[in-house]
KEMARNU-873490 format. One record per residue: residue in one letter; x, y, z of N, C-alpha, C in turn. Coordinates in nm, 4 decimals, decimal comma, padded with zeros to 6 digits. Layout:
{pt a {X Y Z} {X Y Z} {X Y Z}};
...
END
This chain:
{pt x {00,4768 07,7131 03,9149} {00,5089 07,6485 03,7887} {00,6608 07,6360 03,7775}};
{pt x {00,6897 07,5279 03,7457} {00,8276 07,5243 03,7305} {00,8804 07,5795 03,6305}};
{pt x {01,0553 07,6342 03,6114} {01,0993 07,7113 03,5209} {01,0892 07,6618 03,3626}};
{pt x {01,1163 07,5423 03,3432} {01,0757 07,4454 03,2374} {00,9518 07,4686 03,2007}};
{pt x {00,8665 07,4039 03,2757} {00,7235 07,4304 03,2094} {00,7027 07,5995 03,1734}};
{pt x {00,7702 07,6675 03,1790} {00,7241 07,8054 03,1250} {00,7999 07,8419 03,0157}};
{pt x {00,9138 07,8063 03,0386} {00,9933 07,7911 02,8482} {00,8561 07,7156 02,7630}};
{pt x {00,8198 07,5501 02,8239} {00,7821 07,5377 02,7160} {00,6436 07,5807 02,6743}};
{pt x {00,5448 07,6266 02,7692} {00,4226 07,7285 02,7611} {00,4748 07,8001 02,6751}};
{pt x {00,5769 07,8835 02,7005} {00,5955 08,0276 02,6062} {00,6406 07,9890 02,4878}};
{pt x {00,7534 07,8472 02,4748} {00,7483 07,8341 02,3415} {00,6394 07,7692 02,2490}};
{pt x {00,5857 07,6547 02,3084} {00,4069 07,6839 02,2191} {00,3445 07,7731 02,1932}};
{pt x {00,3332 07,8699 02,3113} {00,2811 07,9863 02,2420} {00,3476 08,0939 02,1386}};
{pt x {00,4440 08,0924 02,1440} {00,4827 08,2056 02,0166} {00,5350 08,1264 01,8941}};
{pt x {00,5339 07,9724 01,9116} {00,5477 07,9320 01,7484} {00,3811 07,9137 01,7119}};
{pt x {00,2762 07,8743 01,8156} {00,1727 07,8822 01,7303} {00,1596 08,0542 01,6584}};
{pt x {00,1828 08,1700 01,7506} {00,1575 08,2434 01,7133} {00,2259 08,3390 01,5600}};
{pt x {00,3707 08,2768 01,6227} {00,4629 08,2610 01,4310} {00,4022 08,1378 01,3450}};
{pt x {00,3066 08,1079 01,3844} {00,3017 07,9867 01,2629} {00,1740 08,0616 01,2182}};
{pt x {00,0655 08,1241 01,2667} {-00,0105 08,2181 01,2219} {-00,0041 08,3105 01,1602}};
{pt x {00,1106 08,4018 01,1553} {00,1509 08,4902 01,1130} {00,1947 08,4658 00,9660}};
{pt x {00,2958 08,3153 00,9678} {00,3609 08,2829 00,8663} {00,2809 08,2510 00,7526}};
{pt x {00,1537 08,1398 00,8113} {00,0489 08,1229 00,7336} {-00,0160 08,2720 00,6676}};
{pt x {-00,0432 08,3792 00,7604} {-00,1373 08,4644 00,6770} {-00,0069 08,5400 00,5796}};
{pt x {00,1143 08,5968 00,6376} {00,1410 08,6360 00,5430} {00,1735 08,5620 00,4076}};
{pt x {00,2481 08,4532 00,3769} {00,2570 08,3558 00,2873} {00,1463 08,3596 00,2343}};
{pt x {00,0330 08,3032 00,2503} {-00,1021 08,2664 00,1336} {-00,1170 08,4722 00,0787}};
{pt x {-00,0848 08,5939 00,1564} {-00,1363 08,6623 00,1097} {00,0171 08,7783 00,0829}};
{pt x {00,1140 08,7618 00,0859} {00,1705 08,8431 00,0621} {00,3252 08,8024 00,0107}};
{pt x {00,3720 08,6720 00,1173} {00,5208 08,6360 00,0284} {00,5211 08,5434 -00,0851}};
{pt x {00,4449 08,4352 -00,0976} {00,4065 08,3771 -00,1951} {00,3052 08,3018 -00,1879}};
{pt x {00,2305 08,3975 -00,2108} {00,0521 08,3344 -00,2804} {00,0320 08,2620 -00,4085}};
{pt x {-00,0376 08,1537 -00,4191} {-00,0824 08,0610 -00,5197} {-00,0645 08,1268 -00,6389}};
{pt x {-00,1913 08,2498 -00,6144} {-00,2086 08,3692 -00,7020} {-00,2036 08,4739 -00,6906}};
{pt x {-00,1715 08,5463 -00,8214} {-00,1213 08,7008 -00,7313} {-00,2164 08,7857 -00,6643}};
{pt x {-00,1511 08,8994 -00,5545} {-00,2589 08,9204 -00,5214} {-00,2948 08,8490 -00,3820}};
{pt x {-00,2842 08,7608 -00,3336} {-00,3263 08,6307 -00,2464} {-00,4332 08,5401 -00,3069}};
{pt x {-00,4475 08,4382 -00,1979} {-00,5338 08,3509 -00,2395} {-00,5814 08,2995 -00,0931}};
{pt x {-00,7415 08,2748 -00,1548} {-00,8364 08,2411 -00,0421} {-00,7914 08,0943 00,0476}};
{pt x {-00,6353 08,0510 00,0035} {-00,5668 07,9836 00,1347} {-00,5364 07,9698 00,2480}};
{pt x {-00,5735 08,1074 00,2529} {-00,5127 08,2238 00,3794} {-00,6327 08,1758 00,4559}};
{pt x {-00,7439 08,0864 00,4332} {-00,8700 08,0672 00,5203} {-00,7709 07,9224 00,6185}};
{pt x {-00,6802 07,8916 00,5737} {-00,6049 07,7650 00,6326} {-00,5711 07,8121 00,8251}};
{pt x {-00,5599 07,9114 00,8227} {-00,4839 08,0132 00,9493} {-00,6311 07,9851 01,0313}};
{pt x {-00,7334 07,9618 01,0353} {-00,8439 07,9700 01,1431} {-00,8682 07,8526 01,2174}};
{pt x {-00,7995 07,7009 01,1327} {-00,8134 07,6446 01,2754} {-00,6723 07,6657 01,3429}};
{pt x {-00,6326 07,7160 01,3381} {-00,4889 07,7300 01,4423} {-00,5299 07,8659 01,5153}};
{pt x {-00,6371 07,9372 01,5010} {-00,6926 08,0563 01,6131} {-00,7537 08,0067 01,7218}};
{pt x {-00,8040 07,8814 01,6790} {-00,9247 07,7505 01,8045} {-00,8682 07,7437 01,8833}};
{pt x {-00,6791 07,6803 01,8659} {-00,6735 07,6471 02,0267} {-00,5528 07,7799 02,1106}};
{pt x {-00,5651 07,8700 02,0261} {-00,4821 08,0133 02,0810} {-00,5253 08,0604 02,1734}};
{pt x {-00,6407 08,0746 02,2188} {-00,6868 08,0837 02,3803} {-00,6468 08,0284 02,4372}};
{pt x {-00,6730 07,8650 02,4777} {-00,6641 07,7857 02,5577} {-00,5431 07,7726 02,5449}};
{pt x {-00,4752 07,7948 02,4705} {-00,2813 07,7459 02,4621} {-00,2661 07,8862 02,5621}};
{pt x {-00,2923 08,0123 02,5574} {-00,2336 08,1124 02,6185} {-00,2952 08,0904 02,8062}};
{pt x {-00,4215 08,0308 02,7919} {-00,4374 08,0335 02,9537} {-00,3556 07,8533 02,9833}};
{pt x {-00,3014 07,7804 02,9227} {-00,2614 07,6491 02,9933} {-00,3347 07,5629 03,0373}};
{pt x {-00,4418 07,5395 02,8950} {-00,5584 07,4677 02,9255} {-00,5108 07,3078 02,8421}};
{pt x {-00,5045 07,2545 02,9451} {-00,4550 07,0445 02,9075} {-00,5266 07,0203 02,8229}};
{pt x {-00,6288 07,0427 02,8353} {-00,7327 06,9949 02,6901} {-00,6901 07,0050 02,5840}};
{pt x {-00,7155 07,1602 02,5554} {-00,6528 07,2474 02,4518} {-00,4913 07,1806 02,3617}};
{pt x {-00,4291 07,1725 02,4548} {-00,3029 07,1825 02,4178} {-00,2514 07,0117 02,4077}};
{pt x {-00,3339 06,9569 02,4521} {-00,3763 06,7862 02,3983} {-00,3885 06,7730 02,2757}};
{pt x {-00,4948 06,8524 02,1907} {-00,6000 06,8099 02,0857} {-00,5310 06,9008 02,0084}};
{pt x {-00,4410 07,0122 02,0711} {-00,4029 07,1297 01,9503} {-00,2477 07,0472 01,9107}};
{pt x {-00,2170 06,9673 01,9649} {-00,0200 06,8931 01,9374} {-00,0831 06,8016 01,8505}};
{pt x {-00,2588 06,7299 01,8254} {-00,2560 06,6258 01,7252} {-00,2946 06,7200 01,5741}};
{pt x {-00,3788 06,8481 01,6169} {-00,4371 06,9749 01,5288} {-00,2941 07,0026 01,4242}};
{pt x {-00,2030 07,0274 01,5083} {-00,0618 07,0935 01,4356} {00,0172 06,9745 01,3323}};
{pt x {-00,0704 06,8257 01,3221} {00,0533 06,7628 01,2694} {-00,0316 06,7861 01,1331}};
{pt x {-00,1305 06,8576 01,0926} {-00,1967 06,8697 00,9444} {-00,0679 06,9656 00,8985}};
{pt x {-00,0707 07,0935 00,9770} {00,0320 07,1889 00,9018} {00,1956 07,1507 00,9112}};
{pt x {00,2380 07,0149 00,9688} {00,3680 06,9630 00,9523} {00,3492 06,8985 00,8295}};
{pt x {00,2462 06,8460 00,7972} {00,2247 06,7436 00,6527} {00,2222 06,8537 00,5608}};
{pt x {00,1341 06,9576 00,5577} {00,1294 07,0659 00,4390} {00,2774 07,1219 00,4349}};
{pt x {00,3208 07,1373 00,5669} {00,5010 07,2038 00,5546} {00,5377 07,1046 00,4567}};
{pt x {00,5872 06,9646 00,5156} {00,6885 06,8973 00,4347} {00,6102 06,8834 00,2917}};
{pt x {00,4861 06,9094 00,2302} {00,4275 06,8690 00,0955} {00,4980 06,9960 00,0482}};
{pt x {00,4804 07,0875 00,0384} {00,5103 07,1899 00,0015} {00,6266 07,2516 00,0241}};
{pt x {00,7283 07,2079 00,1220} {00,8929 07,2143 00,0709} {00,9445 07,1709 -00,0318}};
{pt x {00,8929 07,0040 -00,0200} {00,9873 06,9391 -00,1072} {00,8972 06,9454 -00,2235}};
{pt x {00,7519 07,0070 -00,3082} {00,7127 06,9498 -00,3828} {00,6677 07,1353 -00,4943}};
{pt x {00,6841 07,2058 -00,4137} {00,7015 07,3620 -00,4622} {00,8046 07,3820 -00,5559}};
{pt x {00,7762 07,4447 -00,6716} {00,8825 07,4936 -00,7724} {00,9202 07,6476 -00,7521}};
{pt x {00,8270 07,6955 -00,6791} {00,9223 07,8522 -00,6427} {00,9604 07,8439 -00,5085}};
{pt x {01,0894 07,9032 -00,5105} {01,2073 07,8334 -00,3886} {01,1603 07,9200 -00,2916}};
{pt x {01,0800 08,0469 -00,2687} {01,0427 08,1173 -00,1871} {00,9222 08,0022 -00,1298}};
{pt x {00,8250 07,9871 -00,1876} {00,7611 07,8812 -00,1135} {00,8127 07,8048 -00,0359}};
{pt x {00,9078 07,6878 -00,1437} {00,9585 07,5747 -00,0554} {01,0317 07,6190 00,0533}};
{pt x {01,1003 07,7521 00,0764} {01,1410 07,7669 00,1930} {01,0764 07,7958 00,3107}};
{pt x {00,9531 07,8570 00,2935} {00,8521 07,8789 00,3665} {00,7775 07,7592 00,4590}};
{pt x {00,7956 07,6693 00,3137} {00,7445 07,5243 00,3810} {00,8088 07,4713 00,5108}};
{pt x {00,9022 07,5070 00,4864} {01,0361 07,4438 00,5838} {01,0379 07,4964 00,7144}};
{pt x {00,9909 07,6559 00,7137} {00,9573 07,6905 00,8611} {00,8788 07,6679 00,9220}};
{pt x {00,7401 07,6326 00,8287} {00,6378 07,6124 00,8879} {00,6584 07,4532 00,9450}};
{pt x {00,7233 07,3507 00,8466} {00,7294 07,2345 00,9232} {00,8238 07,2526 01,0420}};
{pt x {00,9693 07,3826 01,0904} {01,0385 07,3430 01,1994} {00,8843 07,4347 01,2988}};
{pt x {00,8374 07,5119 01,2708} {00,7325 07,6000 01,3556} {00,6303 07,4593 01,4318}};
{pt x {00,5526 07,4039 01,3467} {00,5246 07,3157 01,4100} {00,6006 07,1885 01,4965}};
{pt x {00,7030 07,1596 01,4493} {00,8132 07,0975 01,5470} {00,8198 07,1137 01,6793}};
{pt x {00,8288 07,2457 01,6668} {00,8627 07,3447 01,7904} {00,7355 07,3471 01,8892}};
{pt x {00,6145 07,3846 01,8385} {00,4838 07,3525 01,9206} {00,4365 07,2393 01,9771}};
{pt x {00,4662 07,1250 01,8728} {00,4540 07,0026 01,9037} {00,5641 06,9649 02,0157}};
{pt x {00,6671 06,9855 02,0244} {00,7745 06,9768 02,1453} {00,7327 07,0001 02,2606}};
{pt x {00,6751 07,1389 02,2348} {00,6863 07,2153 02,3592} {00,5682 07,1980 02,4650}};
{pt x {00,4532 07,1286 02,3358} {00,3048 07,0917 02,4321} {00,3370 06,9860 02,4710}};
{pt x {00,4048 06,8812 02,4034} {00,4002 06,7360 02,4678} {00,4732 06,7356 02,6030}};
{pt x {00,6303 06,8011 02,6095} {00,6960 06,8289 02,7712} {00,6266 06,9128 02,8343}};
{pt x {00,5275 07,0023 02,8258} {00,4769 07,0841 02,9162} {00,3939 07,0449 02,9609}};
{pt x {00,2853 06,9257 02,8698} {00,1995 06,8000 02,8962} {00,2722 06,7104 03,0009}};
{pt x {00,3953 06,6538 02,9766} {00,4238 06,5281 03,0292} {00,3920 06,5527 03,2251}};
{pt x {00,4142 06,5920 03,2336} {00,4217 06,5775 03,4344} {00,2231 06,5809 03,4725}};
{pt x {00,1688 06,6236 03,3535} {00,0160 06,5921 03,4055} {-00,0204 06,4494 03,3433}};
{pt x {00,0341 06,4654 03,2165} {00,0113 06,2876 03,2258} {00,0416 06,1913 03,3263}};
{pt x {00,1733 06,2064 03,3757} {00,2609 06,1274 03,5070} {00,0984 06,1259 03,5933}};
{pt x {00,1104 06,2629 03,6605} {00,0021 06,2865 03,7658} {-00,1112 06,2079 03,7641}};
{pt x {-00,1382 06,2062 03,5903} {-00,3080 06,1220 03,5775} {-00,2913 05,9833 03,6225}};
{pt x {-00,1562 05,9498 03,5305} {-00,1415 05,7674 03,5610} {-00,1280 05,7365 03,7120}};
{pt x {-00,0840 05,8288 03,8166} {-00,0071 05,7794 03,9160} {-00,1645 05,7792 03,9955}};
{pt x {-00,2584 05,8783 03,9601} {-00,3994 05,8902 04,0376} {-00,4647 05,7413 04,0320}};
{pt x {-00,4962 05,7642 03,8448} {-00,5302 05,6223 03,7888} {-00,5178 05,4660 03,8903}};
{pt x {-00,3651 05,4823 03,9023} {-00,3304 05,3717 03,9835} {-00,3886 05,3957 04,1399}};
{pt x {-00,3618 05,5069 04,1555} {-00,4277 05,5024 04,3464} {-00,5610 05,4120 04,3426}};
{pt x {-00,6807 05,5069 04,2503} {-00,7532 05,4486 04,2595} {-00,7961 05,3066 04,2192}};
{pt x {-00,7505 05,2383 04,1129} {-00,7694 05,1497 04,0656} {-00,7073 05,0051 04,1994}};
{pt x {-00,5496 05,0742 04,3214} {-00,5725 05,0065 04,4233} {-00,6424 05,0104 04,5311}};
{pt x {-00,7090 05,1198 04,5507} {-00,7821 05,1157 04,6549} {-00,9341 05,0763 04,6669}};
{pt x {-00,9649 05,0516 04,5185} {-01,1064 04,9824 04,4583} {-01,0792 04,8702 04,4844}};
{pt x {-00,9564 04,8043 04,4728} {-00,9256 04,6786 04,4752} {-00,9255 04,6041 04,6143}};
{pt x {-00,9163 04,6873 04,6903} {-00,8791 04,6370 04,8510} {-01,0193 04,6365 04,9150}};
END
């Protein structure tokens, strides 16, 4: 594996895994809806789906989990700019750079198997041809 592709493996994996964290504590401990927490904190389980397959370097996974992560970039930026307690809205803000960061890091760690697929794609598509 090249040195690149393992920065960005490792950095998908530990912002999904800070973006989990951030989610449970937030809905239940830095600023919950309601006091106490709130049953928001159920938001954190689809981002456990593709935490396997992100930790073994499964293409699938980490395909379907970079389109999965742009829900919690939309809830980040709703809830920065649209929160009246500033502890929230700041919260919002990590969670939208957290997903940034995942989304980065799957798409370049993706890119050289995409290359690979198209360049197959084409073999075969000339040698059907001939």
């Amino acid at each position: 594996m090249l040195p690149r592709a393992k920065i960005y493996h490792w950095g998908a994996v530990g912002s999904l895994i800070a973006l989990i964290a951030l989610c449970v504590a937030w809905e239940l401990v830095l600023a919950p809806l309601r006091p106490g927490g709130s049953w928001l904190v159920l938001k954190v389980i689809p981002l456990l789906l593709p935490l396997r397959g992100t930790l073994k370097r499964d293409v699938y996974t980490l395909q379907w989990s970079s389109m999965l992560i742009l829900i919690y970039f939309t809830e980040g930026i709703v809830r920065a700019t649209s929160d009246s307690v500033p502890l929230s809205a700041a919260l919002g803000w990590v969670e939208t750079a957290l997903t940034c960061v995942f989304f980065l890091c799957t798409v370049l760690y993706l890119h050289p198997y995409k290359k690979a697929a198209k360049t197959l794609a084409r073999q075969a598509i000339s040698k059907a041809s001939k």
